[in-house]
C-alpha positions as CSV (number, residue, x, y, z in Angstrom):
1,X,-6.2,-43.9,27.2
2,X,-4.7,-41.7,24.7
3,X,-4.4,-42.1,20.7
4,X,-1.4,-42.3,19.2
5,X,-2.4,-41.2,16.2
6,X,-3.0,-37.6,16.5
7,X,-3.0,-35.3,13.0
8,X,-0.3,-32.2,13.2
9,X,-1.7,-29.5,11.1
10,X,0.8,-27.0,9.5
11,X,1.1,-23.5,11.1
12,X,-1.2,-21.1,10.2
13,X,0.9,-19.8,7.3
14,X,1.3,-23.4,6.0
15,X,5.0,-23.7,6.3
16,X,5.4,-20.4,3.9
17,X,7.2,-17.3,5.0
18,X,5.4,-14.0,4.4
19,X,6.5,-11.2,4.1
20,X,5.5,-7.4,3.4
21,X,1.8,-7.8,1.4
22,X,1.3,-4.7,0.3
23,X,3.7,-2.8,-1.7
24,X,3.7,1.1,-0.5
25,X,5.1,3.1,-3.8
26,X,6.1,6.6,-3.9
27,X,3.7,7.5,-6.7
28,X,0.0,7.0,-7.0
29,X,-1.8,7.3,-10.3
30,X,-5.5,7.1,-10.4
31,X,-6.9,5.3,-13.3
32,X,-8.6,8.7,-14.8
33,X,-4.5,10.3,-14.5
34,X,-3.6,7.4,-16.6
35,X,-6.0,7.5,-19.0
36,X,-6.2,11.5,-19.5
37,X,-2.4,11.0,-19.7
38,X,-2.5,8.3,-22.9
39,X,-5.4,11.3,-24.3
40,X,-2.7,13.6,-24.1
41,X,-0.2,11.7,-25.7
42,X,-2.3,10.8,-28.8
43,X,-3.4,14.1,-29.0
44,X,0.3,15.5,-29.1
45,X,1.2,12.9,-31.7
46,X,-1.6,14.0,-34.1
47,X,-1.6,17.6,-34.0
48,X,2.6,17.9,-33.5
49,X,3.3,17.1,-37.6
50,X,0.9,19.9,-38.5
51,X,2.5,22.5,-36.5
52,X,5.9,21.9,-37.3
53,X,5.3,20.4,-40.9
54,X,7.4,17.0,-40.5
């Protein structure tokens, strides 16, 4: 005879909806861009009041 009592397990996505995992943006910035960037920066802000006198 068969059980009545079977267990229903959820989908495989557990009742959530996914969508789109991986966000594809339009710019890329390696970590060494970012951080020669923020180099740059400082740099710029030191050495700018000595060349213009400010």
């Amino acid at each position: 005879m068969a059980q009545d009592n079977k267990i229903h397990l959820p989908g495989g996505f557990g009742g959530l909806m996914r969508f789109q995992d991986e966000y594809e943006s339009k710019f890329y910035f390696k970590p060494m861009h970012v951080v020669m960037f923020i180099i740059l920066i400082i740099g710029l802000r030191i050495v700018l009041p000595y060349v213009f006198k400010i």
